[in-house]
SELUMVO-51367 format. One record per residue: residue number from 1; x, y negated, z negated of N, C-alpha, C in turn. Coordinates in Angstrom, 3 decimals. Layout:
<atoms>
dodo->NUM | n.px->X | n.py->Y | n.pz->Z | ca.px->X | ca.py->Y | ca.pz->Z | c.px->X | c.py->Y | c.pz->Z
...
</atoms>
This chain:
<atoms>
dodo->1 | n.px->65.253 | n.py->-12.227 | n.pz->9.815 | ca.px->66.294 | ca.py->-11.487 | ca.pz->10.455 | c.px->67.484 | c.py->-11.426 | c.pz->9.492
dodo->2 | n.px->67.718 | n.py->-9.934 | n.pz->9.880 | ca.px->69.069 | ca.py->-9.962 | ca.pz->8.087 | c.px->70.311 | c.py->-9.421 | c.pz->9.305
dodo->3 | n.px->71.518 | n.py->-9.704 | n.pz->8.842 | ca.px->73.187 | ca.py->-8.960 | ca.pz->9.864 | c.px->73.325 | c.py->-8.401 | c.pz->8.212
dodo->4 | n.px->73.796 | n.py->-7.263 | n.pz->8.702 | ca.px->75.111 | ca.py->-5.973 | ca.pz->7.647 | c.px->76.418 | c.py->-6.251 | c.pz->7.960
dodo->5 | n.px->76.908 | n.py->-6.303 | n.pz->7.277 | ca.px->78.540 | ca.py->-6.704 | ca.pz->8.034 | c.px->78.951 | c.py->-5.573 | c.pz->8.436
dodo->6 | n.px->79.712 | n.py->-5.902 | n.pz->9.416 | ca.px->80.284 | ca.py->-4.761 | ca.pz->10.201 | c.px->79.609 | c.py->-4.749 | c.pz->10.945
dodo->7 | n.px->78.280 | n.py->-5.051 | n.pz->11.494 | ca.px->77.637 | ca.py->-4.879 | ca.pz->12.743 | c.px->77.103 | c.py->-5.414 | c.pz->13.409
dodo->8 | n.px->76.670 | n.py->-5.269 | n.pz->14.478 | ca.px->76.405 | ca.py->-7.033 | ca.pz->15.894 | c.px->74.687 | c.py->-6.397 | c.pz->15.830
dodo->9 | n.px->74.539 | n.py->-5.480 | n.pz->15.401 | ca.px->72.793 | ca.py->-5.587 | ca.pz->15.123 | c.px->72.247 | c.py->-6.497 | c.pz->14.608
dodo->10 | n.px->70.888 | n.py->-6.804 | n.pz->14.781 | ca.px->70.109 | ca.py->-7.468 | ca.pz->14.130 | c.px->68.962 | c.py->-7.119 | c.pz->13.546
dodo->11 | n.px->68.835 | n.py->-6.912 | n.pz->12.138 | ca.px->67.866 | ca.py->-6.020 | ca.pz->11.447 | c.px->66.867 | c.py->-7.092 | c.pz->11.286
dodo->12 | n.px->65.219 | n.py->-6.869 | n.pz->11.485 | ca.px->64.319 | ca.py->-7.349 | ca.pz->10.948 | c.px->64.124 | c.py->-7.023 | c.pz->9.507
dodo->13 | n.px->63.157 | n.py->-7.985 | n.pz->8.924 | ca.px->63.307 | ca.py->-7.303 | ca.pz->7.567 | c.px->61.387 | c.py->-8.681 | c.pz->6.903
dodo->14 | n.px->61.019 | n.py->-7.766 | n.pz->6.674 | ca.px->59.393 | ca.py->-8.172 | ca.pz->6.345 | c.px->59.509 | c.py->-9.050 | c.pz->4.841
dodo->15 | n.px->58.776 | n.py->-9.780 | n.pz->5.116 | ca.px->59.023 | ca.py->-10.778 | ca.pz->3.271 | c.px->58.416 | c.py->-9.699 | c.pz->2.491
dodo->16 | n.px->58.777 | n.py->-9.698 | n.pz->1.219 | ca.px->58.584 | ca.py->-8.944 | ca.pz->0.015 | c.px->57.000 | c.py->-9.642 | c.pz->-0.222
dodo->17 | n.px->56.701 | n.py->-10.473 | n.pz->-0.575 | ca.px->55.298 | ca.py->-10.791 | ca.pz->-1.006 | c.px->54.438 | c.py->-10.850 | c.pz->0.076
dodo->18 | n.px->53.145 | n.py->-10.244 | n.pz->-1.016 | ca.px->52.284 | ca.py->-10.349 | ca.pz->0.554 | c.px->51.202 | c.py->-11.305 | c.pz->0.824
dodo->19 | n.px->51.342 | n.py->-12.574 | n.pz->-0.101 | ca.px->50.817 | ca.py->-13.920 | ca.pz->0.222 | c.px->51.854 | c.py->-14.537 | c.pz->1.209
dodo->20 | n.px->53.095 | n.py->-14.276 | n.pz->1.052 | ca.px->53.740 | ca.py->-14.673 | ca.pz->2.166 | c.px->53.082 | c.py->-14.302 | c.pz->4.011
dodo->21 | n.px->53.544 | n.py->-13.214 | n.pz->3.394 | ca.px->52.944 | ca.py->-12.680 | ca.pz->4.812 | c.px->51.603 | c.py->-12.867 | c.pz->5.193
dodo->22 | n.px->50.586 | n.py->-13.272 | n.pz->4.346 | ca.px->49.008 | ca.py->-13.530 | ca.pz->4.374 | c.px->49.363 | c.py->-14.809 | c.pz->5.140
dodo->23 | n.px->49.884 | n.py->-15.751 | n.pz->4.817 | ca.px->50.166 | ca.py->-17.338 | ca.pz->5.021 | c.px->50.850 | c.py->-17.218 | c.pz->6.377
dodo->24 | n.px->52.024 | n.py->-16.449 | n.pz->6.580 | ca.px->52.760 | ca.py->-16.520 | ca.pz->8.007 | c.px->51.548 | c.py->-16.354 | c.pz->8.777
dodo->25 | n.px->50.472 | n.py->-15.280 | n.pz->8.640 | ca.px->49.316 | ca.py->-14.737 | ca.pz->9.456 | c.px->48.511 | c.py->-15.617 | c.pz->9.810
dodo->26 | n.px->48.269 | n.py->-16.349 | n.pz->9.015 | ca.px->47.502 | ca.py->-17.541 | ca.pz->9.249 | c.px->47.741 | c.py->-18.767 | c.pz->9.574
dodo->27 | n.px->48.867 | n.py->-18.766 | n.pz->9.488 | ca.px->49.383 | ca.py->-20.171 | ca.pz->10.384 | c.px->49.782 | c.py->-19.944 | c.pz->11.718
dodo->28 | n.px->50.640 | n.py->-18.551 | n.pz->12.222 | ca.px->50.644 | ca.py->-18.796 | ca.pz->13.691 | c.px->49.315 | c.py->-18.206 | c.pz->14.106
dodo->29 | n.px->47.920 | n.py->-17.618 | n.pz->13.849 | ca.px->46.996 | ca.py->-17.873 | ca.pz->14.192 | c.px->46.305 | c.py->-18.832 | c.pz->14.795
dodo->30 | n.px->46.281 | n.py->-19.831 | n.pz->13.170 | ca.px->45.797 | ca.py->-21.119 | ca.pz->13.755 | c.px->47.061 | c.py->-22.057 | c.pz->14.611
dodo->31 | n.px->48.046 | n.py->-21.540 | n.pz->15.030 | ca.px->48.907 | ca.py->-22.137 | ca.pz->16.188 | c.px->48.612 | c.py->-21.693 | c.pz->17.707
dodo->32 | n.px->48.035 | n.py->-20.277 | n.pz->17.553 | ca.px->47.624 | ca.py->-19.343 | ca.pz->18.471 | c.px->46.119 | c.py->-20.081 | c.pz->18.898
dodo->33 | n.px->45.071 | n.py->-20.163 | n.pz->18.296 | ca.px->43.672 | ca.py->-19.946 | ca.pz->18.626 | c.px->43.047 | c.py->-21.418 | c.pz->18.480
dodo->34 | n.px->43.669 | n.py->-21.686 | n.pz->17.088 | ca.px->42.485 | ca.py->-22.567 | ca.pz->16.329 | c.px->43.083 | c.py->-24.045 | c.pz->17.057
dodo->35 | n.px->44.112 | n.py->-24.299 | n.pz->16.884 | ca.px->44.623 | ca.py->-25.818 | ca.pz->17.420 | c.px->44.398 | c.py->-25.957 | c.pz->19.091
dodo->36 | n.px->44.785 | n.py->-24.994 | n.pz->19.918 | ca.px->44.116 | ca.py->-25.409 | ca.pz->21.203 | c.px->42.758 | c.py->-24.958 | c.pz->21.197
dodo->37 | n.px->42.095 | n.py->-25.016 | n.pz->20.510 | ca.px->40.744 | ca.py->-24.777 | ca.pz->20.781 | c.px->40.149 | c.py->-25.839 | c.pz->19.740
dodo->38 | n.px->40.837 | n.py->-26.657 | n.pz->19.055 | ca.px->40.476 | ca.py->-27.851 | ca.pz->18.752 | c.px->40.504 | c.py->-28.947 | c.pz->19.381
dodo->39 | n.px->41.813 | n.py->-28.879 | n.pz->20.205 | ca.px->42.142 | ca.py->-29.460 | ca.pz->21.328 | c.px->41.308 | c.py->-29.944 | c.pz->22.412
dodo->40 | n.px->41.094 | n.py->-28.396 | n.pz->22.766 | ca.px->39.935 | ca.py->-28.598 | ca.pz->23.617 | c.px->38.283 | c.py->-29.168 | c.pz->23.549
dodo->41 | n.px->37.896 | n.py->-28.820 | n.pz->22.567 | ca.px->36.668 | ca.py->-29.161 | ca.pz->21.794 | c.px->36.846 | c.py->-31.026 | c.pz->21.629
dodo->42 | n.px->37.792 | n.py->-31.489 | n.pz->21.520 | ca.px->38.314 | ca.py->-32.653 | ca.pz->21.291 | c.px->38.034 | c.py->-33.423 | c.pz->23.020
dodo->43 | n.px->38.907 | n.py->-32.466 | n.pz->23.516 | ca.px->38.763 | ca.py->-33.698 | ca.pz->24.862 | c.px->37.335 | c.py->-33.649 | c.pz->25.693
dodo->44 | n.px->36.724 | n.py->-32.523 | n.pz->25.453 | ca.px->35.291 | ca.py->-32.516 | ca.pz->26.107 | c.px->34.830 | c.py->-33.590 | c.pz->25.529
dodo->45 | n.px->34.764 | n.py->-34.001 | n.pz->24.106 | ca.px->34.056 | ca.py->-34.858 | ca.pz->23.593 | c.px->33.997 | c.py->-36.010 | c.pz->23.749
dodo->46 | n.px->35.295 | n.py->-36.271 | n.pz->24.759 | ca.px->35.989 | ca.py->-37.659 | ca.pz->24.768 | c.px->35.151 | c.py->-37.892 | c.pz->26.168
dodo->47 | n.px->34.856 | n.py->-37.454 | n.pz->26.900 | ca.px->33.862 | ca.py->-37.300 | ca.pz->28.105 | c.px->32.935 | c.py->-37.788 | c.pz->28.230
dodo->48 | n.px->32.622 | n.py->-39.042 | n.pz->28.913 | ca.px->30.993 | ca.py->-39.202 | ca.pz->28.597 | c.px->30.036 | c.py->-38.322 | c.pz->29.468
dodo->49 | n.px->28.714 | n.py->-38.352 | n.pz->28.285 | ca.px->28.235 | ca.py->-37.548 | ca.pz->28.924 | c.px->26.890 | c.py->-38.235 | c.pz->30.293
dodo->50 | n.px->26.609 | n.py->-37.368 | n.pz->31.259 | ca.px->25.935 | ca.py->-37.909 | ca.pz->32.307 | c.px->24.814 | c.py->-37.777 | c.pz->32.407
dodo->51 | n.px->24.292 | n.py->-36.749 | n.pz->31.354 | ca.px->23.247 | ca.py->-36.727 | ca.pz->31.269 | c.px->22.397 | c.py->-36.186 | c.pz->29.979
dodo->52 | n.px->21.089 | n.py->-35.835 | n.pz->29.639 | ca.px->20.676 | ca.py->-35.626 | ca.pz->28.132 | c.px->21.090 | c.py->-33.957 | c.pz->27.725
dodo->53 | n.px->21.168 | n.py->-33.278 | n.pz->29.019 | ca.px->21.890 | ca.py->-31.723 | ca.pz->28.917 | c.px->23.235 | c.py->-32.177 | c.pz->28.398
dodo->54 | n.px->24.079 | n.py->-32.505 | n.pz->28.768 | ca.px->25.603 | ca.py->-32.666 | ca.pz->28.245 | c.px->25.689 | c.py->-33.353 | c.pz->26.828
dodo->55 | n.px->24.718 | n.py->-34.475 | n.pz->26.413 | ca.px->24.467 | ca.py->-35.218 | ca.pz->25.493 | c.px->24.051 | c.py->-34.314 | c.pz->24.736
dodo->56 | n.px->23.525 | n.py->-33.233 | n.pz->24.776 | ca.px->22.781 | ca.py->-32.272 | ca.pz->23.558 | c.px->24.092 | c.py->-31.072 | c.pz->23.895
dodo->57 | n.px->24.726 | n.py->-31.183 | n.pz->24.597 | ca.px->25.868 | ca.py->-30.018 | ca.pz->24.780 | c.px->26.825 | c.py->-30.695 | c.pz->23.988
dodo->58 | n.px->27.592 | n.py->-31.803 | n.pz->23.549 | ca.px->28.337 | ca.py->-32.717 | ca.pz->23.275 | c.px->28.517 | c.py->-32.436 | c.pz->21.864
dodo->59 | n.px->26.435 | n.py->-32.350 | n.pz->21.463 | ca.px->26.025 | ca.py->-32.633 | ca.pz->19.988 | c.px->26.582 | c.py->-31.372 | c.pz->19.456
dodo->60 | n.px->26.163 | n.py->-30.677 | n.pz->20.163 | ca.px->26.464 | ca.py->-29.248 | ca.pz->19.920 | c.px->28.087 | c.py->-28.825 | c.pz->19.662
dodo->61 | n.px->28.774 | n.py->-29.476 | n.pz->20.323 | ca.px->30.643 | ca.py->-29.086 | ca.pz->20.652 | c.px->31.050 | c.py->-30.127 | c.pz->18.750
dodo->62 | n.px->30.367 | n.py->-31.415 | n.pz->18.862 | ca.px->30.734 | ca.py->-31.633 | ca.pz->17.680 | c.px->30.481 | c.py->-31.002 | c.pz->16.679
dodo->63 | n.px->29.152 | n.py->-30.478 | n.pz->16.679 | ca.px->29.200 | ca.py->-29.697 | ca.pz->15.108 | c.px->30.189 | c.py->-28.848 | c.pz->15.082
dodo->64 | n.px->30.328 | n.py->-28.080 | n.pz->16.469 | ca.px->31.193 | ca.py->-26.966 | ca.pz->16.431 | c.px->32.756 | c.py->-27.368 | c.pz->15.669
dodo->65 | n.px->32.813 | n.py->-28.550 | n.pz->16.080 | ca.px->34.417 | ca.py->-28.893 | ca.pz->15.607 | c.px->34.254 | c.py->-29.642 | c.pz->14.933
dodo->66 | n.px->33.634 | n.py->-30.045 | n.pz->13.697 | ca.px->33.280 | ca.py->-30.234 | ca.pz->12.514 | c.px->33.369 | c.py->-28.933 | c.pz->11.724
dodo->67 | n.px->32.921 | n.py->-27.969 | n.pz->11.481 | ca.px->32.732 | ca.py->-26.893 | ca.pz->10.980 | c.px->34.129 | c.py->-25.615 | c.pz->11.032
dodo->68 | n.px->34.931 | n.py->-25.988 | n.pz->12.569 | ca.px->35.934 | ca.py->-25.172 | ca.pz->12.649 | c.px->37.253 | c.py->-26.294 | c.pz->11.366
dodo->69 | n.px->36.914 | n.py->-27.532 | n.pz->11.775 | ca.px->37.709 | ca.py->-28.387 | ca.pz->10.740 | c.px->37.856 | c.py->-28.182 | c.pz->9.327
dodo->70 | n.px->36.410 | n.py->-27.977 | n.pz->9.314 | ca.px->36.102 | ca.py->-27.631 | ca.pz->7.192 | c.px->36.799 | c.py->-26.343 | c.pz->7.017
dodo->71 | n.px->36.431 | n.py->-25.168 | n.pz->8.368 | ca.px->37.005 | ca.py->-23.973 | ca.pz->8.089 | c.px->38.148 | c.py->-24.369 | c.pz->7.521
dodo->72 | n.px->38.708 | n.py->-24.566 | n.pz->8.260 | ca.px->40.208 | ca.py->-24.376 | ca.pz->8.376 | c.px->40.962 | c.py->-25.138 | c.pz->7.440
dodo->73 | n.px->40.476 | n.py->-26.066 | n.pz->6.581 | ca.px->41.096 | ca.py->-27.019 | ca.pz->5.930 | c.px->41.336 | c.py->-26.908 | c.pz->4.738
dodo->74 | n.px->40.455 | n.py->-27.730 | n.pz->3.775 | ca.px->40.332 | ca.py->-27.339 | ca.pz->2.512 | c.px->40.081 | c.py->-26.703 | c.pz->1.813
dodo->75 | n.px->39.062 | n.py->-25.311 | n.pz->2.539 | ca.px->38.756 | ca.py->-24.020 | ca.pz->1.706 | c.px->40.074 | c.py->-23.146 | c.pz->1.803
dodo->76 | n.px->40.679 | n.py->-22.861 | n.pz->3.218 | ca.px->41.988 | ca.py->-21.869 | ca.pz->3.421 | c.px->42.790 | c.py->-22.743 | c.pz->2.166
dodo->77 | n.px->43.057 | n.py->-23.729 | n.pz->2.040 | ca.px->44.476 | ca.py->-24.564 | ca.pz->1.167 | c.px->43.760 | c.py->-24.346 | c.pz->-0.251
dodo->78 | n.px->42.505 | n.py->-24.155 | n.pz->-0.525 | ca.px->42.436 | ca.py->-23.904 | ca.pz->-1.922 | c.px->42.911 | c.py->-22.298 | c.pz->-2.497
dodo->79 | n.px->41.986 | n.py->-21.628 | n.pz->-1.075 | ca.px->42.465 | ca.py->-20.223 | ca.pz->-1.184 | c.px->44.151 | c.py->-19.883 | c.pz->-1.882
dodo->80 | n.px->44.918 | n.py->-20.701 | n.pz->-0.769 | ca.px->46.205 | ca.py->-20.287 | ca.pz->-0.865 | c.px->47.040 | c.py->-20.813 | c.pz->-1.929
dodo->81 | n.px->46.296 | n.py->-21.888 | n.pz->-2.409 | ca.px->47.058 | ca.py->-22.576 | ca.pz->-3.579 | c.px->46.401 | c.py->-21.544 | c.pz->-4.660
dodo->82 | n.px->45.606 | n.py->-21.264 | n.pz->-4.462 | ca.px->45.041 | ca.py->-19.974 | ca.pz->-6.386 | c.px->45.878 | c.py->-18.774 | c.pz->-6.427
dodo->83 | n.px->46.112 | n.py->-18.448 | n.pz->-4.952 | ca.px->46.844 | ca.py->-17.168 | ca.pz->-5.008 | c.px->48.658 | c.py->-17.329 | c.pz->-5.453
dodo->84 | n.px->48.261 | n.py->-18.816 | n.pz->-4.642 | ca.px->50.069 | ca.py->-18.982 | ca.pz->-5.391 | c.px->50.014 | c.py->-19.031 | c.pz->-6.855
dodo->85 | n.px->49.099 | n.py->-19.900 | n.pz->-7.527 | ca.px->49.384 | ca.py->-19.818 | ca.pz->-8.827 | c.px->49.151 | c.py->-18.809 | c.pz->-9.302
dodo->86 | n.px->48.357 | n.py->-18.067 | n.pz->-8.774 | ca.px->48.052 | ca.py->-16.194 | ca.pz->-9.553 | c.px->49.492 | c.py->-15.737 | c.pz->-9.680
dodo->87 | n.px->50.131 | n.py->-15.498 | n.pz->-8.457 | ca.px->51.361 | ca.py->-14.955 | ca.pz->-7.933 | c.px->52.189 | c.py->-15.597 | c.pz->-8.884
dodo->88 | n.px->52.510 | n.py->-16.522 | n.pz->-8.925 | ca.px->53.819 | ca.py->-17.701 | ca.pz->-10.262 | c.px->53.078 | c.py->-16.971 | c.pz->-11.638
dodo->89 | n.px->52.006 | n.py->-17.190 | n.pz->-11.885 | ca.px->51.618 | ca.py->-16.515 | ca.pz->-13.234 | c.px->51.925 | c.py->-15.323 | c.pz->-13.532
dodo->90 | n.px->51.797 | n.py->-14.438 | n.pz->-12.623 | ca.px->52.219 | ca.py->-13.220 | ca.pz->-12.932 | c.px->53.874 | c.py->-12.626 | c.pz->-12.864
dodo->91 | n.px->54.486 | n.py->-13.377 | n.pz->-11.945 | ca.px->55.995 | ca.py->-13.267 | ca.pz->-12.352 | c.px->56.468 | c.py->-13.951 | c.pz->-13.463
dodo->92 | n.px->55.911 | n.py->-15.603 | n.pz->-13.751 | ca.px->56.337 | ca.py->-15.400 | ca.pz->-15.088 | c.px->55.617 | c.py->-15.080 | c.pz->-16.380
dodo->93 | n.px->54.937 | n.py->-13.769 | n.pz->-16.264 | ca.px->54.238 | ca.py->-13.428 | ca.pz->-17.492 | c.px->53.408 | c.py->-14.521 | c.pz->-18.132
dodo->94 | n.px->53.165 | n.py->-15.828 | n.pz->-17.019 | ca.px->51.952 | ca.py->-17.323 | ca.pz->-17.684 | c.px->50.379 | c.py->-16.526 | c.pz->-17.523
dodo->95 | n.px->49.564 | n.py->-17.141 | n.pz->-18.016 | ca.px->48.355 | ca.py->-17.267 | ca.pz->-17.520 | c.px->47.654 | c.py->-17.625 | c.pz->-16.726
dodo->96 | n.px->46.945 | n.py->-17.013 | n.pz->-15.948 | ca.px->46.030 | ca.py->-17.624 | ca.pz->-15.023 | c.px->45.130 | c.py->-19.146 | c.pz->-15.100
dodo->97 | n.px->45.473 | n.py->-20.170 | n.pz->-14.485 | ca.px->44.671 | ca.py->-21.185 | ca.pz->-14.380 | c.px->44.190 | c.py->-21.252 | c.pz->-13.480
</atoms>
């Protein structure tokens, strides 16, 4: 949010880079979707189960949130760390590492 002087408006105004904006996208996403639905996946698990249906439903909810974990973790943070250094390399005329 940007003010002009002289005026009681309030101008929006979009970040210039668009790893920025890639990154804003993806974090209130995963604030939106991915964390209560980890959440949830979490407390079912905490449940015992009553029987060998729920026990193979259980098995099942863990892989699920195993796999949404890996998603979300260390592959997105490698992603975003290469693009930052792409992005720094190329403003300051460095090389790509």
């Amino acid at each position: 949010m940007t003010h002009k002087i002289g005026e009681r408006r309030e101008y929006f105004e979009s970040p210039k880079d668009v790893w920025d904006i890639f990154r804003t996208l993806v974090e209130e996403k995963r604030k939106r979707e991915i964390d209560p639905t980890l959440t949830l996946l979490r407390s079912i698990l905490m449940e015992a189960p009553v029987n060998d249906e729920e026990e193979y439903g259980q098995q099942r909810i863990n892989e699920m949130l195993e796999l949404i974990e890996l998603a979300c973790g260390s592959k997105v943070q490698k992603v975003l760390g290469f693009a930052g250094k792409i992005r720094k390399a190329d403003q300051t005329g460095g090389r790509h590492d």
